[in-house]
Backbone as numpy.savetxt, mean C-alpha at the origin, in Angstrom:
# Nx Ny Nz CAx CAy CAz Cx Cy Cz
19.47 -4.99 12.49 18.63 -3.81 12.49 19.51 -2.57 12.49
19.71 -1.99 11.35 20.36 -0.97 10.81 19.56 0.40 11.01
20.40 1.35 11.95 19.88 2.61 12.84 19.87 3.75 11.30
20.42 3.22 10.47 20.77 3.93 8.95 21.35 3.01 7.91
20.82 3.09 6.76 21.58 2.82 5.23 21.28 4.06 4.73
22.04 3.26 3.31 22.68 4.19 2.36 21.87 3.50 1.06
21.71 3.83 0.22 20.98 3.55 -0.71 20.89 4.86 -2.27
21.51 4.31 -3.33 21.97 4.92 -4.00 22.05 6.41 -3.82
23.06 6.23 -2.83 24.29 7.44 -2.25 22.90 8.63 -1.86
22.34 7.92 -1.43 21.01 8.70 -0.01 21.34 7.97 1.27
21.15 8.29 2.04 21.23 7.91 3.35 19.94 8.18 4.08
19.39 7.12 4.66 17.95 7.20 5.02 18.23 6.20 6.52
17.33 7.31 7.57 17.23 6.57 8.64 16.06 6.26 9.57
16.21 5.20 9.73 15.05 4.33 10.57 14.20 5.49 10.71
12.77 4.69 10.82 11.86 5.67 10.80 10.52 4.59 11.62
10.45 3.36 11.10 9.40 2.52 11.50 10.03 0.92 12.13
10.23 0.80 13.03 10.73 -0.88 13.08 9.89 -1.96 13.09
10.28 -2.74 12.61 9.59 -4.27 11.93 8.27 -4.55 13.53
9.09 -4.46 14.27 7.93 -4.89 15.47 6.91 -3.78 15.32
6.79 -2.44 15.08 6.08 -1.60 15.11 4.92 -2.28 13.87
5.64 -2.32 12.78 4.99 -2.96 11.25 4.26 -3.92 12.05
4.46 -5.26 12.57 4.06 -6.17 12.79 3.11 -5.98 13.59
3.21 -5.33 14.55 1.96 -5.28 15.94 1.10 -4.04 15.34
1.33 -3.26 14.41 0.28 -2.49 13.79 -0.55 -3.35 12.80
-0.30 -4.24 11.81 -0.61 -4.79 10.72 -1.40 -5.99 11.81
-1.35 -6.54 12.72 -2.42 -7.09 13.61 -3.52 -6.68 13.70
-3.23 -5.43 14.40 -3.94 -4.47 14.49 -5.34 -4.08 13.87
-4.89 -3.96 12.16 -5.52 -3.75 10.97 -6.07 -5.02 10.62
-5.86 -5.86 11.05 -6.46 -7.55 10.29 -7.33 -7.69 11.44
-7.38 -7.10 13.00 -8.10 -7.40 13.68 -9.42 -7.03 13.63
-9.34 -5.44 13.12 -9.91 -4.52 12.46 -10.83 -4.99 10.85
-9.76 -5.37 10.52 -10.88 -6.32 9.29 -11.38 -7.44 9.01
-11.22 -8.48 10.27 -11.94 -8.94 11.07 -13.66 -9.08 11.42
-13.24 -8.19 11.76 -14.50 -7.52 12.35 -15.54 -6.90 11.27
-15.05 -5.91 10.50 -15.68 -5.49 9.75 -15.95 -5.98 8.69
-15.27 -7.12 7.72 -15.34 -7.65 6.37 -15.98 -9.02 6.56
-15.96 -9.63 7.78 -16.39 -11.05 7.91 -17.51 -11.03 7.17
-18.09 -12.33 6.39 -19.51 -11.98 5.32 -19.36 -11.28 4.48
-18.30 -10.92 3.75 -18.70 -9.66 2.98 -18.05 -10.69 1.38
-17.45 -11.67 1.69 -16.15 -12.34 0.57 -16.03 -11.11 -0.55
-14.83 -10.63 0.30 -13.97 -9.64 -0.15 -13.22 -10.60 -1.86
-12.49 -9.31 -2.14 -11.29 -9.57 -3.08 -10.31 -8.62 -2.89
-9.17 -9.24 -2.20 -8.15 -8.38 -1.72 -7.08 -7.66 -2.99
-7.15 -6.59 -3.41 -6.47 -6.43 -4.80 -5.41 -5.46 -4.26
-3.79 -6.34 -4.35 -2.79 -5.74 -3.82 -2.08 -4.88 -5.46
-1.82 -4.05 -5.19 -0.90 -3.15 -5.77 0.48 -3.30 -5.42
0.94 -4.11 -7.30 2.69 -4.34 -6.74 3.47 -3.13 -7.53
4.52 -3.14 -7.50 5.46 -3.97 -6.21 5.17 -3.93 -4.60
5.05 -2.74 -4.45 5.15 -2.03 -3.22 4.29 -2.65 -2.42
3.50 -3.52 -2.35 2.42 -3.70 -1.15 2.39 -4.97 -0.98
3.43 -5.77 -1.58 3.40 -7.38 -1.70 4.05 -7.78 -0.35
5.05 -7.20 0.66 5.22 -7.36 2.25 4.04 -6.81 2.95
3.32 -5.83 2.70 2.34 -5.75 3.51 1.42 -6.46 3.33
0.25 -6.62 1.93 -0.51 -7.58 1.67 -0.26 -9.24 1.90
0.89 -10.00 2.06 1.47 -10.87 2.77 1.54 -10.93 3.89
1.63 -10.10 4.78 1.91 -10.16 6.46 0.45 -10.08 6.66
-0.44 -8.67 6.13 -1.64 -8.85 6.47 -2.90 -10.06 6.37
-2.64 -10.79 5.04 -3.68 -11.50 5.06 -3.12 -12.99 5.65
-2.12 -12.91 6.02 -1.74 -14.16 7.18 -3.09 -13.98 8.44
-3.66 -12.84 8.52 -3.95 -12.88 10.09 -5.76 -12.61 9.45
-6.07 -12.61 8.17 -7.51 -12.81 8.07 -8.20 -13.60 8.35
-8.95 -14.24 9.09 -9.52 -14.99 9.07 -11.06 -15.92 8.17
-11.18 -14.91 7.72 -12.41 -15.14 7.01 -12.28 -15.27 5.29
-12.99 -16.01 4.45 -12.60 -16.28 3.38 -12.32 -15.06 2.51
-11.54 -15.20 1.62 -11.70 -13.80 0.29 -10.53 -14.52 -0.26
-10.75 -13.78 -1.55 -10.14 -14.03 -2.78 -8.31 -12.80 -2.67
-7.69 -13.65 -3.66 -6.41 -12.57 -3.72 -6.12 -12.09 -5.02
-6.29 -10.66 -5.52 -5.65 -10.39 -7.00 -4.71 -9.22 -7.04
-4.22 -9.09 -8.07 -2.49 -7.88 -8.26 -2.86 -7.24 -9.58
-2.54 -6.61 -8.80 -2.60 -5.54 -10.60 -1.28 -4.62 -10.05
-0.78 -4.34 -11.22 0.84 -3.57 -11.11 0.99 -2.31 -11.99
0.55 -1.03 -11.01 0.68 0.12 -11.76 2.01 1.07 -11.48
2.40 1.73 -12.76 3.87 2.17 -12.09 3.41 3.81 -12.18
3.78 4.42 -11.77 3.84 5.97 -11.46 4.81 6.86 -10.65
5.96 5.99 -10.02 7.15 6.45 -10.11 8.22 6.64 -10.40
9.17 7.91 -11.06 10.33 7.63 -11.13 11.12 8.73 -10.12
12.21 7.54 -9.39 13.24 8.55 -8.42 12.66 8.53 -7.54
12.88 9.87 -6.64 11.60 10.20 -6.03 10.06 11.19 -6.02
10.15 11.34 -7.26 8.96 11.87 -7.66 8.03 10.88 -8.35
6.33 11.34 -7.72 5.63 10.65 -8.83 5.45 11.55 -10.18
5.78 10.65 -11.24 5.28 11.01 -12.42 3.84 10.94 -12.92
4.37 11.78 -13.84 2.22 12.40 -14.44 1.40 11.66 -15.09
2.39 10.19 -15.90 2.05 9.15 -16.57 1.74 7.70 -15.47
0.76 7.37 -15.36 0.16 6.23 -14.82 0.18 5.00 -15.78
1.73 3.95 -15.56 1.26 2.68 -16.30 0.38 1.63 -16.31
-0.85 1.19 -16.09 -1.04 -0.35 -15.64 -0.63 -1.12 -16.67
0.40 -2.19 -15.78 1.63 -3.18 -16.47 0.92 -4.44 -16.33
0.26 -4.43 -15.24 -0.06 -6.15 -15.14 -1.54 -5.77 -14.66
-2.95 -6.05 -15.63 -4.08 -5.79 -14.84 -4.78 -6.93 -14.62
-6.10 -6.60 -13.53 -6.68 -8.02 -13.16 -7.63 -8.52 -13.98
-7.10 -10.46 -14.14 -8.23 -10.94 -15.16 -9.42 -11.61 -14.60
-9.59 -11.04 -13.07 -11.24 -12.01 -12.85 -11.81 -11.22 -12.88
-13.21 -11.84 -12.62 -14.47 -11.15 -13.04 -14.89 -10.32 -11.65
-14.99 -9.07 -11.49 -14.65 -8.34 -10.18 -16.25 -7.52 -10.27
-17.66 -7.72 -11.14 -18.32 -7.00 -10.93 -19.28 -7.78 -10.14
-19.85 -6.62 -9.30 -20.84 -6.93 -8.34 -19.94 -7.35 -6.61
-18.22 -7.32 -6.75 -17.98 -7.78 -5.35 -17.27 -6.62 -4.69
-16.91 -6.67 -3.38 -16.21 -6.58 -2.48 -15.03 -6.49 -2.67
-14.19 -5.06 -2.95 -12.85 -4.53 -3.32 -12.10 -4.24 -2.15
-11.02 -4.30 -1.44 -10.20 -3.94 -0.85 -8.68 -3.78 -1.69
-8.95 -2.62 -1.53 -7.49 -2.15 -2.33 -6.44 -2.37 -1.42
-5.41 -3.04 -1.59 -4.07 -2.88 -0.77 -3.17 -2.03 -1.40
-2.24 -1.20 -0.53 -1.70 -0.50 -1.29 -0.44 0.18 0.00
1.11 0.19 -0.62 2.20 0.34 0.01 1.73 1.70 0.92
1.55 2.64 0.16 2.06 3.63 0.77 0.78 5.03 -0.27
0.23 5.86 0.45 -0.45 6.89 -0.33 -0.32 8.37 0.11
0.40 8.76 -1.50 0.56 9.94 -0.88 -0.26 11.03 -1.61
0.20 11.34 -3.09 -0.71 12.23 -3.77 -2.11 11.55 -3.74
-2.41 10.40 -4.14 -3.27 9.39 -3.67 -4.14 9.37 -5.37
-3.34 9.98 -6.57 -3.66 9.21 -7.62 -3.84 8.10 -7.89
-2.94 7.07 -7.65 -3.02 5.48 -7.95 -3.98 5.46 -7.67
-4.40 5.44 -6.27 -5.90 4.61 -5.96 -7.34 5.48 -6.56
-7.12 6.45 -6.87 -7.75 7.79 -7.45 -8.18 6.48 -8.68
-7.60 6.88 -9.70 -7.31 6.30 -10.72 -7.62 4.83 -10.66
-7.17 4.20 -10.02 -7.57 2.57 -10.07 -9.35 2.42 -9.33
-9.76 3.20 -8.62 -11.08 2.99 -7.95 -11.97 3.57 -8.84
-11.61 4.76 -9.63 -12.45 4.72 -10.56 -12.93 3.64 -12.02
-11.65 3.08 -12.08 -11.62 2.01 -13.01 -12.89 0.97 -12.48
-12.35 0.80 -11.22 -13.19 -0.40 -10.71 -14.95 0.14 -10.13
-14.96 1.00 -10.17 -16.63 1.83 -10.60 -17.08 1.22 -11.73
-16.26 1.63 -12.51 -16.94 1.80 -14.16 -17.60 -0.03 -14.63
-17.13 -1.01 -13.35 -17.21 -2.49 -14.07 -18.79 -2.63 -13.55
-19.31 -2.49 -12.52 -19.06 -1.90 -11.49 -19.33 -3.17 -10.55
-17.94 -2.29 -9.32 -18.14 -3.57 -7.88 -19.18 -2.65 -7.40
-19.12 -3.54 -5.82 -20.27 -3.89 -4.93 -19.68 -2.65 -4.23
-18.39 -2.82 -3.88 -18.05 -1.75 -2.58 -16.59 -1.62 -2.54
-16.09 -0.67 -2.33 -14.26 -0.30 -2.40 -14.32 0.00 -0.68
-12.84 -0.54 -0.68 -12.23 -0.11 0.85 -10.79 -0.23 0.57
-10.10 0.82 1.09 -8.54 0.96 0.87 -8.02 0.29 2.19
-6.91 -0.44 2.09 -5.85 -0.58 2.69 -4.64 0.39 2.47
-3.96 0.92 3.50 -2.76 1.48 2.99 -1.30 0.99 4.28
-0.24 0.82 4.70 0.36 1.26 5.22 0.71 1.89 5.75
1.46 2.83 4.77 1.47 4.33 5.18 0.58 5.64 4.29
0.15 6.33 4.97 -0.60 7.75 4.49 0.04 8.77 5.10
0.06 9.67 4.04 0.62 10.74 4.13 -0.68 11.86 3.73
-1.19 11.92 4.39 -2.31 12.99 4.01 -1.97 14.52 4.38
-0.80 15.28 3.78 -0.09 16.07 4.26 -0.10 16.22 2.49
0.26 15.05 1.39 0.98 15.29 0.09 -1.05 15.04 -0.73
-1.44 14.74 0.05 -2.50 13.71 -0.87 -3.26 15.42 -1.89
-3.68 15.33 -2.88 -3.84 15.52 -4.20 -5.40 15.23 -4.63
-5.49 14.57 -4.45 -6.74 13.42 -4.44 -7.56 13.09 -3.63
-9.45 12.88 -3.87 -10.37 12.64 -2.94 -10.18 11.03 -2.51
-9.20 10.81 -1.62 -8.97 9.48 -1.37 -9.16 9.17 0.07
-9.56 8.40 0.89 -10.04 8.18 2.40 -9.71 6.76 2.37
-8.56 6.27 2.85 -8.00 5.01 3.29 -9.03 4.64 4.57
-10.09 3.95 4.28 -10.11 3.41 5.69 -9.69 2.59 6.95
-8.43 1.59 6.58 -7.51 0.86 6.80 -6.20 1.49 6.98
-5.58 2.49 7.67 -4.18 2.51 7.59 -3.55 2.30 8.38
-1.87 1.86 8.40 -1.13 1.64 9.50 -0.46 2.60 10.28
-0.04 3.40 9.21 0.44 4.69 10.17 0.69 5.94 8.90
0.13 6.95 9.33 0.41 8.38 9.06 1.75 9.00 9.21
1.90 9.65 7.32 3.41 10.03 7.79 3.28 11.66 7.18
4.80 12.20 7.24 4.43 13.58 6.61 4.80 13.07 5.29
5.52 14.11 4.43 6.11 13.98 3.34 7.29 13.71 3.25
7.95 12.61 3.76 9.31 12.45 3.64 9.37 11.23 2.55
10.40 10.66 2.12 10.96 9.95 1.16 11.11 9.05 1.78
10.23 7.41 1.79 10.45 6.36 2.25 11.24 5.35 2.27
12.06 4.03 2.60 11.86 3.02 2.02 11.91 1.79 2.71
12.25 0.69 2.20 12.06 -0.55 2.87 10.92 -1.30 3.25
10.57 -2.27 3.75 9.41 -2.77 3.86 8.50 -2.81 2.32
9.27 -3.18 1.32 8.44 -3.33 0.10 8.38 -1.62 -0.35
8.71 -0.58 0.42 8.54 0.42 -0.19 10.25 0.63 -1.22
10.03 1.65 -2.17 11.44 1.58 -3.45 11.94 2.86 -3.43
13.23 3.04 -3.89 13.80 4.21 -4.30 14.55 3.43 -5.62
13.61 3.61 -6.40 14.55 3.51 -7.86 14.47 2.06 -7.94
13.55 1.22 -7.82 13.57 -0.49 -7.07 14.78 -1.08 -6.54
15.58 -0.35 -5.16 16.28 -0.56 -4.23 15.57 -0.10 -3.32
16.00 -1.09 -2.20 15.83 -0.64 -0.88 14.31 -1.62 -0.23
13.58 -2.17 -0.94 12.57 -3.28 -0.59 12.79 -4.08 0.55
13.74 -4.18 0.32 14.22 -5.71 1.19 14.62 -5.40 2.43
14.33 -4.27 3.25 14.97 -3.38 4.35 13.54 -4.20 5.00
13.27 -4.43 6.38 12.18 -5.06 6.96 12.14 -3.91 8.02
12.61 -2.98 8.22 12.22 -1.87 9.03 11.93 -0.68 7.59
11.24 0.33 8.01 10.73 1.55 6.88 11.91 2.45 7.56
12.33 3.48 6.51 13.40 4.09 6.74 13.22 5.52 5.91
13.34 6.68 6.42 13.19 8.01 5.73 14.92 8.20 5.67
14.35 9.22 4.09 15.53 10.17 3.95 15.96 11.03 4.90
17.26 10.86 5.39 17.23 11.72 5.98 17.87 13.25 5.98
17.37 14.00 7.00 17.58 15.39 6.87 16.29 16.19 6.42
15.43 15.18 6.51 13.93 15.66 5.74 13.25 15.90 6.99
């Protein structure tokens, strides 16, 4: 457990530790639990970035639902860019159910902007966001995570599945730039 890395010649320091991740992301499954039981969800994780959280979290669901990925890109560096790819979209049949968006991290809160309207237009039953982290300090967008793990400002993330440039994932504590 590294108090700081370095990561293409940034230096970013601890910000969230894995036990924090872990006993929060309980937390949130206990939480949806409660609220989703009966509902047979379809958990639709957003990769890269949300594939450690959507993994840790639905270890602790208890109740049935389905799992799908769709892979939209909209960053480069550390800025989001103005171009929204979807690279990999979902092929089941998603109208009439129970959406839970998973999703790394929201900040301008386009992606899910953008992807929930998609999933209107088929149309599901009901949307609910998952997020990690929110930053509702940067958000852009009429977006309301009802699921989050923790609130951040605007700093530059990474680790825990979150990227700088697709480095830095594999960090199991979250880690800001620092000096921010």
């Amino acid at each position: 457990m590294k108090d700081q890395v370095e990561v293409l010649g940034e230096t970013f320091e601890k910000f969230i530790s894995r036990e924090a991740i872990a006993e929060r992301i309980s937390q949130l499954a206990i939480n949806m639990n409660r609220d989703l039981t009966n509902t047979d969800p379809v958990f639709l994780a957003i990769l890269n970035g949300s594939f450690y959280f959507a993994s840790d979290l639905l270890k602790n669901i208890d109740f049935p639902y389905e799992i799908s990925f769709v892979k939209i890109a909209s960053y480069t560096g550390m800025n989001p860019g103005e171009n929204m790819k979807t690279l990999i979209g979902v092929d089941e049949n998603l109208g009439g159910r129970n959406i839970v968006i998973i999703e790394d991290i929201i900040d301008t809160g386009r992606t899910i902007f953008e992807l929930s309207k998609q999933l209107k237009e088929i149309p599901v039953s009901d949307i609910k966001i998952a997020s990690l982290i929110f930053k509702p300090g940067a958000l852009k967008y009429n977006v309301k995570p009802e699921y989050v793990g923790f609130e951040a400002a605007d700093d530059f993330l990474i680790g825990y599945g979150l990227d700088f440039d697709r480095k830095g994932r594999h960090y199991k504590d979250i880690y800001k730039l620092k000096g921010n």
